[in-house]
C-alpha positions as CSV (number, residue, x, y, z in Angstrom):
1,X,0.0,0.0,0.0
2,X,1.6,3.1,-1.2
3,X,5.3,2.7,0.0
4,X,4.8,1.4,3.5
5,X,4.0,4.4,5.6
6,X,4.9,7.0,2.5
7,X,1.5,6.6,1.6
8,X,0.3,10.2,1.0
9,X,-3.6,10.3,2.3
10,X,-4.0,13.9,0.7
11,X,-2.4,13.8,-2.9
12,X,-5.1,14.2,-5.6
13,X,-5.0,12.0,-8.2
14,X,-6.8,12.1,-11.9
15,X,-8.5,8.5,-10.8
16,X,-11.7,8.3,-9.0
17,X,-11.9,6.7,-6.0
18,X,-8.0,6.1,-5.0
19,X,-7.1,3.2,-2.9
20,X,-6.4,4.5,0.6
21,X,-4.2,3.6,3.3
22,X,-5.7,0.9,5.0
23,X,-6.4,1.2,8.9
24,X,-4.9,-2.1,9.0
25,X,-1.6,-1.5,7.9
26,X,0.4,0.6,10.1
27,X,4.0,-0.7,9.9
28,X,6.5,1.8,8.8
29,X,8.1,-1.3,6.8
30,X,7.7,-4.6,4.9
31,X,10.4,-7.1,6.6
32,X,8.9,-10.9,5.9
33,X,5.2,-12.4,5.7
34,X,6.1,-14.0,9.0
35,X,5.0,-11.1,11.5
36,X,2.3,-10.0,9.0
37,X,-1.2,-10.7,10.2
38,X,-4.2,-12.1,8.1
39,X,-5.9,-8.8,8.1
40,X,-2.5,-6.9,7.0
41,X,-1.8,-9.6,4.3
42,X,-5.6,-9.0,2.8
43,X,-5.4,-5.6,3.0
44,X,-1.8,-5.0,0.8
45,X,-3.4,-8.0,-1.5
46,X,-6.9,-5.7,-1.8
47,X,-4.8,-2.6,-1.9
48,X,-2.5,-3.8,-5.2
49,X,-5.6,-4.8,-6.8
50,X,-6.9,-1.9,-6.8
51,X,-3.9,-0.1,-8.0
52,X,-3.6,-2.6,-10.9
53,X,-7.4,-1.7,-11.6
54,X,-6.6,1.8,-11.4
55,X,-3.7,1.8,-13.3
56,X,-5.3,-0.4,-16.0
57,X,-3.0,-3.3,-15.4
58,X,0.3,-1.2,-14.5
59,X,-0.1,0.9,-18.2
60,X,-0.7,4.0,-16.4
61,X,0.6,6.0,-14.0
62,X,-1.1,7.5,-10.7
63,X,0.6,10.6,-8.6
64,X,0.2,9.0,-5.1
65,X,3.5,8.7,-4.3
66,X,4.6,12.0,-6.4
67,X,7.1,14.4,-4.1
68,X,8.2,11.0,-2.7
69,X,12.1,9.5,-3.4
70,X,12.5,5.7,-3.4
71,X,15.9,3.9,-3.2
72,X,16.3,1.2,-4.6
73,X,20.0,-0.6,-3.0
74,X,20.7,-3.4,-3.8
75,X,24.0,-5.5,-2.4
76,X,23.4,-8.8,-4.7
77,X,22.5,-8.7,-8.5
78,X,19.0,-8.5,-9.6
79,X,17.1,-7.8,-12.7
80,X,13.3,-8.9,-12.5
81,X,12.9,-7.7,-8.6
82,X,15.0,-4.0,-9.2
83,X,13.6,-3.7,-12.4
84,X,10.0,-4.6,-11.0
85,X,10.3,-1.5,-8.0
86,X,11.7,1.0,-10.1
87,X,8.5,0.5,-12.3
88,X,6.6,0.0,-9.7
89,X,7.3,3.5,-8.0
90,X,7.8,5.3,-11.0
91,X,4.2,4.2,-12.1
92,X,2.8,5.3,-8.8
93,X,4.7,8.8,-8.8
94,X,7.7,8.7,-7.3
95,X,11.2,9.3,-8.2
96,X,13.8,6.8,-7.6
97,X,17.7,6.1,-7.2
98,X,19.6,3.1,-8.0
99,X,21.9,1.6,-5.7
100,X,24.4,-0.9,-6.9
101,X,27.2,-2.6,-4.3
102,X,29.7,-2.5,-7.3
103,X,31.5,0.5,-7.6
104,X,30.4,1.9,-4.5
105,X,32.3,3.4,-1.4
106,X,31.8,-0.2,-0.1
107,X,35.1,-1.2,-2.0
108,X,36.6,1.6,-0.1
109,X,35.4,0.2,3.0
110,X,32.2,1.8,4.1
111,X,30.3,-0.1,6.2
112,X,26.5,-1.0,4.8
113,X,24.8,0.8,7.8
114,X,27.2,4.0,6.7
115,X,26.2,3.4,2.6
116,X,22.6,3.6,4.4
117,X,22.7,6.4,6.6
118,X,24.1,8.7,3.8
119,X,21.7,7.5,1.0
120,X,19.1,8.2,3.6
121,X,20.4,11.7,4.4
122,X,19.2,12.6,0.9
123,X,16.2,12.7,1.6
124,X,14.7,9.2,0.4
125,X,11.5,8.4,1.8
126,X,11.8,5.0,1.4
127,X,14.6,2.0,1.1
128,X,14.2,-1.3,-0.8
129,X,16.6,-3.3,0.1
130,X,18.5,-6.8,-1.2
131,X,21.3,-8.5,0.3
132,X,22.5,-11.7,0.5
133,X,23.1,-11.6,4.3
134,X,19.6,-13.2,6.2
135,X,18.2,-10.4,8.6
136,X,19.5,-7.4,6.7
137,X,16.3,-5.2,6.2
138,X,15.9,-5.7,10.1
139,X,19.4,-4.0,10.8
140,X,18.3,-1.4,8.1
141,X,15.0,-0.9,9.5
142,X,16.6,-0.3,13.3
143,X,19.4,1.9,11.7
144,X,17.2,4.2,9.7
145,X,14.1,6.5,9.8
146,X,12.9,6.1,6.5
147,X,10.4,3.1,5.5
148,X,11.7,-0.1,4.5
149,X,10.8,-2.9,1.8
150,X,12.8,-6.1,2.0
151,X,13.7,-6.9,-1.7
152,X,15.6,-10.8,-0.8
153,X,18.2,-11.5,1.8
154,X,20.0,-14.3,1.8
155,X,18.4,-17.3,2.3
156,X,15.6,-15.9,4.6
157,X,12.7,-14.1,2.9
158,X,11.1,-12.3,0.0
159,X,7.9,-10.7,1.0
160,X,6.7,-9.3,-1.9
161,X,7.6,-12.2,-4.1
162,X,5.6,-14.2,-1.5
163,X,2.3,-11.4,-1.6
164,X,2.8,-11.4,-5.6
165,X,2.7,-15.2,-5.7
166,X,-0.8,-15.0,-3.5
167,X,-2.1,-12.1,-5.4
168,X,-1.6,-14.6,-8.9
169,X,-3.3,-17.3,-7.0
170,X,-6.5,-15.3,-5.9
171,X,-6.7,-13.7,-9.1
172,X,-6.7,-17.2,-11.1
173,X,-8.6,-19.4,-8.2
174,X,-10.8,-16.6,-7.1
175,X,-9.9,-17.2,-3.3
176,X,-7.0,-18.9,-1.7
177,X,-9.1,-19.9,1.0
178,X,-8.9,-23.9,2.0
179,X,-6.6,-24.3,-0.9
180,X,-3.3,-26.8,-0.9
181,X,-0.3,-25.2,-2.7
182,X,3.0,-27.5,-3.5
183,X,6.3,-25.8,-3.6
184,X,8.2,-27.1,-6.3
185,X,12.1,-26.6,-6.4
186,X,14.7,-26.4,-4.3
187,X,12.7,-24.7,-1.7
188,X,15.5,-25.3,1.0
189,X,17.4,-22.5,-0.7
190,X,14.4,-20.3,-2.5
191,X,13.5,-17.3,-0.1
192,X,10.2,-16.9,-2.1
193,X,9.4,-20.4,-0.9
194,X,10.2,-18.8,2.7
195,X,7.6,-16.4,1.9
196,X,5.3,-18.3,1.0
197,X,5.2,-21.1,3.7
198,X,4.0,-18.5,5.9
């Protein structure tokens, strides 16, 4: 919903009746689908869907999050999952900044809650973060004020891979009440198989 706590209640979009922020979500962050409750999980799931309604399946673009600066840092290649929040923010307003490991003062020796802290004393609203270190967007979460979105780390989770796998389930199946999903793969190392088992 919006960019965790981002979400701007009083921008006026060119879209009648814009998805709110629901009363049910009111973390500041998205860490794992582990702490999140039934309620919260429904209500990003009922939020995106009306965004991709809104947006006519992601081909146009709504202001919500316009004024807003999302970075995108990632410590571990990516293409589908960076590619996929860059769009994703763009098409719902916001500006963004890449962040790429290579080639960054971490080769010099800064530390990643120091690459953190400075990207976050430009003024980003919000951090999406992949890393290949387990527990990573927790550290990032306690070291900085701005929202945070867990992209992948390590081994341990991917959230919105996980939400995105249950949103394509309840739009083909209608519900994903009472159903029985396998996992297919070598789940032992897959973080969206993490995800999802929760």
């Amino acid at each position: 919903p919006g960019i965790c706590g981002c979400w701007s209640e009083t921008m006026s979009i060119s879209v009648e009746s814009a998805p709110v922020r629901p009363a049910s979500w009111t973390r500041p962050y998205l860490l794992d689908l582990e702490s999140l409750s039934r309620e919260e999980i429904l209500a990003v799931l009922d939020t995106a869907a009306a965004l991709k309604e809104q947006t006519q399946g992601c081909r146009n673009k709504l202001p919500l999050l316009a004024g807003k600066t999302v970075a995108n840092l990632f410590f571990e290649n990516s293409t589908r999952t960076r590619t996929s929040f860059s769009l994703a923010a763009k098409r719902l307003g916001a500006d963004t900044v890449e962040f790429t490991a290579s080639g960054s003062s971490l080769s010099k020796g800064e530390t990643f809650t120091d690459t953190a802290k400075n990207i976050e004393a430009m003024n980003v609203d919000a951090m999406v973060v992949r890393h290949h270190t387990p527990g990573t967007p927790h550290l990032l979460e306690e070291t900085v004020d701005c929202c945070v979105v867990n992209a992948g780390d390590g081994a341990h989770e991917h959230p919105t891979q996980g939400l995105l796998d249950i949103m394509t389930i309840r739009e083909n199946r209608g519900s994903i009440e009472g159903l029985t999903v396998a996992l297919v793969g070598d789940i032992a190392h897959s973080r969206p198989a993490r995800s999802n088992i929760w």
